[in-house]
N, CA, C and O atoms as a GROMACS GRO file, in nm:
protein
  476
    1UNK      N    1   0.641   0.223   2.263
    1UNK     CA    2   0.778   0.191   2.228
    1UNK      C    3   0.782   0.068   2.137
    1UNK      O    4   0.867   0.060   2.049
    2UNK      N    5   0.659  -0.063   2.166
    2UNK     CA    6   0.693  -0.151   2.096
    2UNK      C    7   0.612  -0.088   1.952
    2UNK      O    8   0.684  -0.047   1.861
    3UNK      N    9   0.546  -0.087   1.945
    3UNK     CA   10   0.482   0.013   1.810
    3UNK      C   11   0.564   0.038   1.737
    3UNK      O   12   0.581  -0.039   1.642
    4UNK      N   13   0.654   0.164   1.752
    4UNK     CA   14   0.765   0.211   1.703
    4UNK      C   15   0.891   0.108   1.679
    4UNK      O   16   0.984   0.133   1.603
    5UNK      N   17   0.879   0.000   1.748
    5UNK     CA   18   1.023  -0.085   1.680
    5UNK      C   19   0.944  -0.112   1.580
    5UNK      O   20   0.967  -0.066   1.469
    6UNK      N   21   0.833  -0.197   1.607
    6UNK     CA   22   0.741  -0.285   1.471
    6UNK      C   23   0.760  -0.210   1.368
    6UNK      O   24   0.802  -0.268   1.268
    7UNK      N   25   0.733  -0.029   1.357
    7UNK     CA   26   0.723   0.033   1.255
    7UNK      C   27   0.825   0.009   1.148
    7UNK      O   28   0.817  -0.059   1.045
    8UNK      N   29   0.954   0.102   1.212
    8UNK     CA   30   1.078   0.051   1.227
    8UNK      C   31   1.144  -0.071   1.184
    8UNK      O   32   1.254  -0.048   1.133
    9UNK      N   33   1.103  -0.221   1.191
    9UNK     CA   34   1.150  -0.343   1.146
    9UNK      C   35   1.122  -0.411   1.054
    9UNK      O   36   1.177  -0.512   1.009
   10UNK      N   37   0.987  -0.325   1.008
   10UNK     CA   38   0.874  -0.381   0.931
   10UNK      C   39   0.951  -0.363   0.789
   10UNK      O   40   0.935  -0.476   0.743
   11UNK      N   41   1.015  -0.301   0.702
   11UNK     CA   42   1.081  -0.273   0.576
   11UNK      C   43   1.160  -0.411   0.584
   11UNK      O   44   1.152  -0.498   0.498
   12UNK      N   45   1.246  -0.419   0.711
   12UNK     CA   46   1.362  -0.501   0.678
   12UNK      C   47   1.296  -0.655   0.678
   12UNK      O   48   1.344  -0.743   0.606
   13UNK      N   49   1.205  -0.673   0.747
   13UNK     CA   50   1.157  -0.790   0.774
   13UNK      C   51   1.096  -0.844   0.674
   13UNK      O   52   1.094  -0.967   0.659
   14UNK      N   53   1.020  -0.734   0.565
   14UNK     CA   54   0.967  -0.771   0.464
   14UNK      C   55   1.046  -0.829   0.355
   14UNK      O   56   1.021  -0.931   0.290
   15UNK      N   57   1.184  -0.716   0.342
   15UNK     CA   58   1.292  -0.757   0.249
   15UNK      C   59   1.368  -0.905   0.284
   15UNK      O   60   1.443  -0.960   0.204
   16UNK      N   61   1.337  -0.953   0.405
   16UNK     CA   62   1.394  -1.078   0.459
   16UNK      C   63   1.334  -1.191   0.393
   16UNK      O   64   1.375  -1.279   0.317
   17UNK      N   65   1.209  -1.158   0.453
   17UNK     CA   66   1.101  -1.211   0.385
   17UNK      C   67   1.071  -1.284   0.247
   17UNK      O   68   1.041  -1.400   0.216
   18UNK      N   69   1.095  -1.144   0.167
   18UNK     CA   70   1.105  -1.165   0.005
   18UNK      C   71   1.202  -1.243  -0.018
   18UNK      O   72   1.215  -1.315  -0.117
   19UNK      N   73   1.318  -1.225   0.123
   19UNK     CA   74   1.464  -1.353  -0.003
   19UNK      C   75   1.414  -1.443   0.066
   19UNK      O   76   1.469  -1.544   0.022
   20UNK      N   77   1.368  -1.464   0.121
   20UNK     CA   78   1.348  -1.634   0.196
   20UNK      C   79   1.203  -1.643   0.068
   20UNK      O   80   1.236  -1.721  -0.021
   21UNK      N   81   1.071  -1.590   0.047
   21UNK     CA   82   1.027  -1.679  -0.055
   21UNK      C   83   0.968  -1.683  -0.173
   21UNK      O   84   0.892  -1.758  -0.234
   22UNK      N   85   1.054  -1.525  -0.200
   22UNK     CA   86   1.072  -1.509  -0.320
   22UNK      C   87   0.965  -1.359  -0.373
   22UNK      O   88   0.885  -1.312  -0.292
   23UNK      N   89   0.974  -1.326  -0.451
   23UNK     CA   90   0.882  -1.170  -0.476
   23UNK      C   91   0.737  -1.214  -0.513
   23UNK      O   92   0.649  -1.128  -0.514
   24UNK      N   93   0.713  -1.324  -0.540
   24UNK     CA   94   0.568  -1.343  -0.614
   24UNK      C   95   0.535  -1.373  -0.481
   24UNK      O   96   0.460  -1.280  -0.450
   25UNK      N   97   0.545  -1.445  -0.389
   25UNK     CA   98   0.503  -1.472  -0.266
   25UNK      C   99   0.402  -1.370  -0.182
   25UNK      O  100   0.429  -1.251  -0.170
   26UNK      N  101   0.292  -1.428  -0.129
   26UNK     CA  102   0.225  -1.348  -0.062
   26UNK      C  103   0.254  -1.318   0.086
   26UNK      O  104   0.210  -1.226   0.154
   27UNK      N  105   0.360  -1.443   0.126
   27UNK     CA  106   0.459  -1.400   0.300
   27UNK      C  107   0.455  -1.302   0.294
   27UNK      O  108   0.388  -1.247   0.382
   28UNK      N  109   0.522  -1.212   0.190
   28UNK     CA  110   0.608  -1.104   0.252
   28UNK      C  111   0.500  -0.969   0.275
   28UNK      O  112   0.499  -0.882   0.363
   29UNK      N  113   0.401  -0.996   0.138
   29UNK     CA  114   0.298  -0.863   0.210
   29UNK      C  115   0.220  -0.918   0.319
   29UNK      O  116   0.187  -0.834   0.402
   30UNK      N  117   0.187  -1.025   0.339
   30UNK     CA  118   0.130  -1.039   0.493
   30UNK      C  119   0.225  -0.994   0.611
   30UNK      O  120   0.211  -0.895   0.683
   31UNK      N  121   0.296  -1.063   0.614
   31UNK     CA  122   0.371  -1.033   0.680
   31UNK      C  123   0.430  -0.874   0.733
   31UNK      O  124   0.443  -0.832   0.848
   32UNK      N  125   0.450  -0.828   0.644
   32UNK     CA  126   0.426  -0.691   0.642
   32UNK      C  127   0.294  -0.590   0.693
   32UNK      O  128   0.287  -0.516   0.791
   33UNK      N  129   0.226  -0.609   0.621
   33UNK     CA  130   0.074  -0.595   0.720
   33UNK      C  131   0.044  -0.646   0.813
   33UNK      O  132  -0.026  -0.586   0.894
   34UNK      N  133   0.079  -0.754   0.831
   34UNK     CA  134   0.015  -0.788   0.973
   34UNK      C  135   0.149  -0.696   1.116
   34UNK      O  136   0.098  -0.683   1.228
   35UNK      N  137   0.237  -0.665   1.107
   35UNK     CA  138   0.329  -0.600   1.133
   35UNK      C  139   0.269  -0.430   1.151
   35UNK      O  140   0.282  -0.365   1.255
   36UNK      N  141   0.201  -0.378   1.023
   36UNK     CA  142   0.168  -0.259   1.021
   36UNK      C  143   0.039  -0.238   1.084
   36UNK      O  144   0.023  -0.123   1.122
   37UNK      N  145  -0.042  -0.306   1.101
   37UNK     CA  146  -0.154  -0.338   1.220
   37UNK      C  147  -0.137  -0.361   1.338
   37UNK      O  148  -0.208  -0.319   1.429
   38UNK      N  149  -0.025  -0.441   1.349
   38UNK     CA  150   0.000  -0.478   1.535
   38UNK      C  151   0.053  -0.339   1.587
   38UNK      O  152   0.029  -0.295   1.699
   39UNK      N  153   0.150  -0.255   1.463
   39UNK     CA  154   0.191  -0.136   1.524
   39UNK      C  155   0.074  -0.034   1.542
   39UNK      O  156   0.064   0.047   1.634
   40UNK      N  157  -0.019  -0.055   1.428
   40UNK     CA  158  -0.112   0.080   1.480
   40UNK      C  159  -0.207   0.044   1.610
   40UNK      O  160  -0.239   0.108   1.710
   41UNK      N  161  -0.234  -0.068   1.568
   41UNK     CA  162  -0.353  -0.121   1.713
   41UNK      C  163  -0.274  -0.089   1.826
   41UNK      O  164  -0.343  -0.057   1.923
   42UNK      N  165  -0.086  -0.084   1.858
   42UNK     CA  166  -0.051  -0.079   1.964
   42UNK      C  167  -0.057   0.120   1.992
   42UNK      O  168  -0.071   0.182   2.098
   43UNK      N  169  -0.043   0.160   1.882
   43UNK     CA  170  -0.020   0.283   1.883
   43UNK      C  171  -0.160   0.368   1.957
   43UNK      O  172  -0.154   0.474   2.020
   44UNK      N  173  -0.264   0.298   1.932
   44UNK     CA  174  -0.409   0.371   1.929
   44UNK      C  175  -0.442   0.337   2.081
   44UNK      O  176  -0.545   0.377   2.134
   45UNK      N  177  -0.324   0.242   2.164
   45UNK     CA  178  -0.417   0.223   2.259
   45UNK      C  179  -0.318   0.328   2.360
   45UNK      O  180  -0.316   0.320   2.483
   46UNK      N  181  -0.257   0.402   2.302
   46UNK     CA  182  -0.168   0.496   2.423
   46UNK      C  183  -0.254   0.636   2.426
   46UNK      O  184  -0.276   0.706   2.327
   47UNK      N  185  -0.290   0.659   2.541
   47UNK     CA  186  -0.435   0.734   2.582
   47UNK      C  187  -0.379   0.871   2.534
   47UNK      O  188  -0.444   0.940   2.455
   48UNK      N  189  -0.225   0.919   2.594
   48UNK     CA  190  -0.207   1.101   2.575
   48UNK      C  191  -0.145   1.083   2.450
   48UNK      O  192  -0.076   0.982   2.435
   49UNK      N  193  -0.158   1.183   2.336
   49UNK     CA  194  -0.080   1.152   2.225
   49UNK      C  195  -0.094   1.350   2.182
   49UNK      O  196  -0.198   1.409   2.210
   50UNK      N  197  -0.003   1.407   2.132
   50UNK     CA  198   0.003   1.534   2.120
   50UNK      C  199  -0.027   1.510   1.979
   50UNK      O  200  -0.025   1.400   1.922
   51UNK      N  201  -0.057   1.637   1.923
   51UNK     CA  202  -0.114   1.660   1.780
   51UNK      C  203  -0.023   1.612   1.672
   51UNK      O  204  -0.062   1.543   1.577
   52UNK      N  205   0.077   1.644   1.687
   52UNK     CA  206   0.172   1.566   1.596
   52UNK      C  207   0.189   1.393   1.533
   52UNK      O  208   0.209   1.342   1.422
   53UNK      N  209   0.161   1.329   1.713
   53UNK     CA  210   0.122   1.173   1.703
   53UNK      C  211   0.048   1.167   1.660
   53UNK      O  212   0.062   1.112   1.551
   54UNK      N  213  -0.142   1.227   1.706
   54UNK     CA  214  -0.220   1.166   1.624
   54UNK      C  215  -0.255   1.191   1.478
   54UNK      O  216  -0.351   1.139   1.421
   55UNK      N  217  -0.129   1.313   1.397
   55UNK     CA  218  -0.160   1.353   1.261
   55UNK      C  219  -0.085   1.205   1.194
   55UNK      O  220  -0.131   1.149   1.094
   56UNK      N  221   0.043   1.154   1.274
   56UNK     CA  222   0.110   1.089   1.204
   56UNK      C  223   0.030   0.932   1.222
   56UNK      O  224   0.064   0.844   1.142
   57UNK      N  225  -0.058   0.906   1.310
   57UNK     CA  226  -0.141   0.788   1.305
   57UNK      C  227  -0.238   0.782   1.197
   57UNK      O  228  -0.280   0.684   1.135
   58UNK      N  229  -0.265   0.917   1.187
   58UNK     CA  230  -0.393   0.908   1.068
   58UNK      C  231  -0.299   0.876   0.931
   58UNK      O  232  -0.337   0.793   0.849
   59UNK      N  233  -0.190   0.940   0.917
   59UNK     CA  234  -0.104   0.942   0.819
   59UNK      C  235  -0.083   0.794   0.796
   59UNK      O  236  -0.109   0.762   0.680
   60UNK      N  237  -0.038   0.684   0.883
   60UNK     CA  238   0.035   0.585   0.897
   60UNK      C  239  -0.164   0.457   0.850
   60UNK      O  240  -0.175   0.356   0.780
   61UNK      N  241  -0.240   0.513   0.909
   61UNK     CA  242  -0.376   0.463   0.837
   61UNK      C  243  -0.434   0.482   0.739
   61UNK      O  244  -0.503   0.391   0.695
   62UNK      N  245  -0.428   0.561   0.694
   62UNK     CA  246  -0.442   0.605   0.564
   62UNK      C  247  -0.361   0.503   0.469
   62UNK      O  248  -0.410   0.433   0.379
   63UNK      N  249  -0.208   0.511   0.515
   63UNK     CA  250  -0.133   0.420   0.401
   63UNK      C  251  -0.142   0.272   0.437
   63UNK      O  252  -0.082   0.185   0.374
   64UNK      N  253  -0.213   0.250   0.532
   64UNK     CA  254  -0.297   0.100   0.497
   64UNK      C  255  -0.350   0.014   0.335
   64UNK      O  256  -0.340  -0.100   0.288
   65UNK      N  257  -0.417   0.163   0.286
   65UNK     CA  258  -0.484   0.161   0.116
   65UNK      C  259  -0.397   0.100   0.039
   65UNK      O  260  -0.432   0.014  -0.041
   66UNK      N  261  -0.191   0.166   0.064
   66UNK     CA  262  -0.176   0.106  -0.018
   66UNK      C  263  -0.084  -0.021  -0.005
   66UNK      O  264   0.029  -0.031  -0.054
   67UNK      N  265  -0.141  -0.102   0.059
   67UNK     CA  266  -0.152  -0.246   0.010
   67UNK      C  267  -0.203  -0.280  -0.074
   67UNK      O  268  -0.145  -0.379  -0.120
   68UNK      N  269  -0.297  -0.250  -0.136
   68UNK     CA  270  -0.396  -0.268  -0.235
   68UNK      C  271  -0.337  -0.224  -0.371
   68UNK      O  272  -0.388  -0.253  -0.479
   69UNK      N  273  -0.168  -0.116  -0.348
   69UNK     CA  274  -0.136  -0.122  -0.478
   69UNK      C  275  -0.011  -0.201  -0.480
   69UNK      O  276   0.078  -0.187  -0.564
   70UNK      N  277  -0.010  -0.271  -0.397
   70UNK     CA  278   0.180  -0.337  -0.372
   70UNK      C  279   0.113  -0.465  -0.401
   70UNK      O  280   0.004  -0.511  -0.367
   71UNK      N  281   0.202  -0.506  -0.470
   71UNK     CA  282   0.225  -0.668  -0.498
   71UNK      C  283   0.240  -0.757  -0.438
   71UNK      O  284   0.353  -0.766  -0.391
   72UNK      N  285   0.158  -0.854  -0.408
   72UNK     CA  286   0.117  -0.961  -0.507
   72UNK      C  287  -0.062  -0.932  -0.530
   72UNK      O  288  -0.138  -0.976  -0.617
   73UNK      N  289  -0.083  -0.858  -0.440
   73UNK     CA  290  -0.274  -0.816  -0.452
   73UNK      C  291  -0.261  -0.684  -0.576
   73UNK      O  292  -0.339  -0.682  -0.671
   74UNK      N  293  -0.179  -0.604  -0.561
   74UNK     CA  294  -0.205  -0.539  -0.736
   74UNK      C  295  -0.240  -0.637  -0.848
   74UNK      O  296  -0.332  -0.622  -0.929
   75UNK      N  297  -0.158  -0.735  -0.840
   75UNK     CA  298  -0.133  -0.751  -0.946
   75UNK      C  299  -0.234  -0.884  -0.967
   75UNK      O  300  -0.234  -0.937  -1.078
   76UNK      N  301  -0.325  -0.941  -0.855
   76UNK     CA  302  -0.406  -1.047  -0.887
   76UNK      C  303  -0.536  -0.953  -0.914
   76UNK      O  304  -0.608  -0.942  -1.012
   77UNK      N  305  -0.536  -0.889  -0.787
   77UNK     CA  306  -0.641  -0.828  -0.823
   77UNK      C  307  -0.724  -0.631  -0.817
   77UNK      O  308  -0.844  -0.602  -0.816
   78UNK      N  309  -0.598  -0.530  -0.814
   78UNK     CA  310  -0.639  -0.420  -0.795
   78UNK      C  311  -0.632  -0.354  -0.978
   78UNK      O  312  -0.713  -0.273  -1.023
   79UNK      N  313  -0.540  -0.400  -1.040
   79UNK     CA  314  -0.490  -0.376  -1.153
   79UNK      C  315  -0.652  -0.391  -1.256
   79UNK      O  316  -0.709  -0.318  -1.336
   80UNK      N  317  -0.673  -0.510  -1.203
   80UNK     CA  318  -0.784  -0.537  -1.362
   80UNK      C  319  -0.919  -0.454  -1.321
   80UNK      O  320  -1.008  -0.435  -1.404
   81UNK      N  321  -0.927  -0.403  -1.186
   81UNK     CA  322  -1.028  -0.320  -1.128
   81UNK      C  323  -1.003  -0.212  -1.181
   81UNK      O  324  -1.066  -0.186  -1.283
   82UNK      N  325  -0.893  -0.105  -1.126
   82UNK     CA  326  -0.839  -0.044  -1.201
   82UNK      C  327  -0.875   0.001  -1.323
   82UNK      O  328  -0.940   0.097  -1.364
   83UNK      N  329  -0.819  -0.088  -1.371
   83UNK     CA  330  -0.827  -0.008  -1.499
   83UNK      C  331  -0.991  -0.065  -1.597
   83UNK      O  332  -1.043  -0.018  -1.698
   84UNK      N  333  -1.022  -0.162  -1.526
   84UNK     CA  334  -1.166  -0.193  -1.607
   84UNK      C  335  -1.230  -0.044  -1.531
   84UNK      O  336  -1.249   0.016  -1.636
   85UNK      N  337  -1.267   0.038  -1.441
   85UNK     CA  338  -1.277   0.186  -1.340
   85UNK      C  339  -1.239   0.266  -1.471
   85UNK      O  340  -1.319   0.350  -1.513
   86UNK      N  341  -1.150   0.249  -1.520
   86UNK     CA  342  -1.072   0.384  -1.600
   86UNK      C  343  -1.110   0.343  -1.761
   86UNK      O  344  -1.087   0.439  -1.835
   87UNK      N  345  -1.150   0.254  -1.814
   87UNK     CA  346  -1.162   0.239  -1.907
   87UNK      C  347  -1.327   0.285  -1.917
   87UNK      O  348  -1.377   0.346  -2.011
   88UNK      N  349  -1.406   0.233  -1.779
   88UNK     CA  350  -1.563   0.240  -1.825
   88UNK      C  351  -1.569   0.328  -1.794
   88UNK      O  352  -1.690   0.338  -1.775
   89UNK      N  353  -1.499   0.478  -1.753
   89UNK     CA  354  -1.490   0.659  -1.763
   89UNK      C  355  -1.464   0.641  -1.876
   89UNK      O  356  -1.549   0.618  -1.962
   90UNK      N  357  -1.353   0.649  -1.892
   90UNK     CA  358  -1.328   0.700  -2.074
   90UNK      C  359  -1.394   0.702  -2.155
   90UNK      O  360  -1.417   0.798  -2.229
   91UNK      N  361  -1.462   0.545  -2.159
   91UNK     CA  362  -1.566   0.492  -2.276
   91UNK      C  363  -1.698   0.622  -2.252
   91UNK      O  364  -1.729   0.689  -2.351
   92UNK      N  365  -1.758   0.645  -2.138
   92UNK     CA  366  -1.883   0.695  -2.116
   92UNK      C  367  -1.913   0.795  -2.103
   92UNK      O  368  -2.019   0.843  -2.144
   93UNK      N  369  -1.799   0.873  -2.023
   93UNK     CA  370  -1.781   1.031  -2.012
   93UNK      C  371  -1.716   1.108  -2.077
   93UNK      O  372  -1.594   1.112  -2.091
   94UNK      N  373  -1.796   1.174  -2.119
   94UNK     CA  374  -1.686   1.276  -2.265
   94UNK      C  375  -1.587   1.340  -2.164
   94UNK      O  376  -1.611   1.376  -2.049
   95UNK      N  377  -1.478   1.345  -2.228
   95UNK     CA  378  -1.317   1.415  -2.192
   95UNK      C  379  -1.265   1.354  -2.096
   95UNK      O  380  -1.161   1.412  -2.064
   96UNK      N  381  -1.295   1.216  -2.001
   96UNK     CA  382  -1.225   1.183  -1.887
   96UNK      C  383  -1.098   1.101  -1.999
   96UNK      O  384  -0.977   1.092  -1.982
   97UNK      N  385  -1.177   1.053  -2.106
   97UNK     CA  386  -1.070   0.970  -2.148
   97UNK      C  387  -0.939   1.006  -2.210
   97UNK      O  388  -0.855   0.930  -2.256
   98UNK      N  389  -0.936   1.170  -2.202
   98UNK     CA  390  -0.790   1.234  -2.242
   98UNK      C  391  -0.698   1.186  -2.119
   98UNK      O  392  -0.584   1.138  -2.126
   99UNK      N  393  -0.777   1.209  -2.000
   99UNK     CA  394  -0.685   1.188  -1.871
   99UNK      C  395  -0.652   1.002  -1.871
   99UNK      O  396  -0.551   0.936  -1.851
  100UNK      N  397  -0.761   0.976  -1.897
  100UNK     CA  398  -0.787   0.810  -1.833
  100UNK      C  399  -0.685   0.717  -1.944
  100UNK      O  400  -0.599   0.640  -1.902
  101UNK      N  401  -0.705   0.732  -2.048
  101UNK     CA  402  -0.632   0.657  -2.133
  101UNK      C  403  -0.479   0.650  -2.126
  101UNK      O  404  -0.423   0.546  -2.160
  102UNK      N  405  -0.416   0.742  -2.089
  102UNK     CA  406  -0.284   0.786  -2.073
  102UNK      C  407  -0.245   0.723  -1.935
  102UNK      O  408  -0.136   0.669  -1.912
  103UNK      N  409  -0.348   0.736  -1.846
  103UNK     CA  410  -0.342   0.683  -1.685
  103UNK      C  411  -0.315   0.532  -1.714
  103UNK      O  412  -0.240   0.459  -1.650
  104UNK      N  413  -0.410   0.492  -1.851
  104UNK     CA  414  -0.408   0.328  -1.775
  104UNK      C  415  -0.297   0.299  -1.887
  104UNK      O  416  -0.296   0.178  -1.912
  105UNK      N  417  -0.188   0.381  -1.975
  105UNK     CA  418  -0.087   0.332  -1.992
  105UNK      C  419   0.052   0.331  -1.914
  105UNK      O  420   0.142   0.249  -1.929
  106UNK      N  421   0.051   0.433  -1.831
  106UNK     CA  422   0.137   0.455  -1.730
  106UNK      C  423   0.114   0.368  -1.602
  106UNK      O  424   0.210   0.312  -1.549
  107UNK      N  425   0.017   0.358  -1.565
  107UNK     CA  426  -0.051   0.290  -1.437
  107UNK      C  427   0.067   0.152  -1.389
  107UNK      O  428   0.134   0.168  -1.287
  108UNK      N  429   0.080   0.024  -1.470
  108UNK     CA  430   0.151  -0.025  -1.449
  108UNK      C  431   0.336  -0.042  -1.413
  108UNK      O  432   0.404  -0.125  -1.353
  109UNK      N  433   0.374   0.128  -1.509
  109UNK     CA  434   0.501   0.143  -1.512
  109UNK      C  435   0.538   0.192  -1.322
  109UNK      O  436   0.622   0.158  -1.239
  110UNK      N  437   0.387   0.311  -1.325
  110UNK     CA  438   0.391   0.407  -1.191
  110UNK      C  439   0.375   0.277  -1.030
  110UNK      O  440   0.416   0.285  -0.914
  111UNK      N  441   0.300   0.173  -1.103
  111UNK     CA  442   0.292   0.039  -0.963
  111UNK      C  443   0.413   0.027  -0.928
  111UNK      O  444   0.440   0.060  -0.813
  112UNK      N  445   0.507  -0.016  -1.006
  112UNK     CA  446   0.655  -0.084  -0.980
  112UNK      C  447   0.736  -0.020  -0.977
  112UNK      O  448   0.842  -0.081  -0.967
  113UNK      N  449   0.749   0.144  -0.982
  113UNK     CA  450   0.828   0.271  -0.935
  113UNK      C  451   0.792   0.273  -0.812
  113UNK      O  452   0.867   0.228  -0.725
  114UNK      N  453   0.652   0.335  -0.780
  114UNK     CA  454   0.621   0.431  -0.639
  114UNK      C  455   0.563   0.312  -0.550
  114UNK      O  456   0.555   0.336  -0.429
  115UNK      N  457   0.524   0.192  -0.593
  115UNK     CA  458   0.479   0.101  -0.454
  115UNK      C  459   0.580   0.019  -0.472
  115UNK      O  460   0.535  -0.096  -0.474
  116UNK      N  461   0.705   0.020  -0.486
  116UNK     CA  462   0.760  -0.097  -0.454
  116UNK      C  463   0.837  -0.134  -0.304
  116UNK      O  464   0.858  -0.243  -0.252
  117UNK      N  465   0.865  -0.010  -0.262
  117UNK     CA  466   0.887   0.014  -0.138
  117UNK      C  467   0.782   0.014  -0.014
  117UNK      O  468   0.665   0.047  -0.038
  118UNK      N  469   0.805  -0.008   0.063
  118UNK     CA  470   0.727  -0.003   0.194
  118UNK      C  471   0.697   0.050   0.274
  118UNK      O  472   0.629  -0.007   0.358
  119UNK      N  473   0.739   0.225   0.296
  119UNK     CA  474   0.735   0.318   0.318
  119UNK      C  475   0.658   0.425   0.360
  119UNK      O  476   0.710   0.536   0.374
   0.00000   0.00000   0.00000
């Protein structure tokens, strides 16, 4: 039950977060993660869980990853990985760079559309 509030509070708390210290701030994704960990660690320790729970735990771990594309860690440091990844395909492997080049011009527009939420 407490799991599920954390889940649950974790959006608003973050958005609280951000106005108290601002969007460049790293509070608010800690804060946020550390929120999305206390809920799964609480979640993993409830012994009966029907197939549905444990599809949506794997689901809810899985999107752990993307922290790694939400801001303020995109943007210090997943971005220049990224795309230095997509550039040294392009350069080396014939034809990735039809896909790759186009990727790493969109890449930044697609960060601040689809990860900006918390979701």
């Amino acid at each position: 039950m407490m799991a599920e509030a954390l889940y649950i509070a974790r959006p608003l708390v973050h958005l609280v977060t951000m106005c108290i210290c601002g969007r460049g701030s790293w509070k608010p994704w800690l804060v946020s993660g550390i929120l999305d960990v206390t809920s799964l660690s609480l979640l993993k320790e409830a012994k009966a869980m029907a197939t549905g729970e444990r599809a949506e735990l794997r689901r809810r771990t899985f999107m752990l990853l993307y922290y790694l594309l939400r801001s303020p860690f995109y943007d210090r440091y997943s971005e220049a990985v990224i795309l230095f990844l997509l550039r040294l395909l392009a350069d080396h492997i014939p034809g990735i760079g039809l896909v790759a080049r186009p990727l790493m011009d969109y890449l930044p527009a697609w960060q601040k559309v689809y990860f900006y939420n918390w979701g």
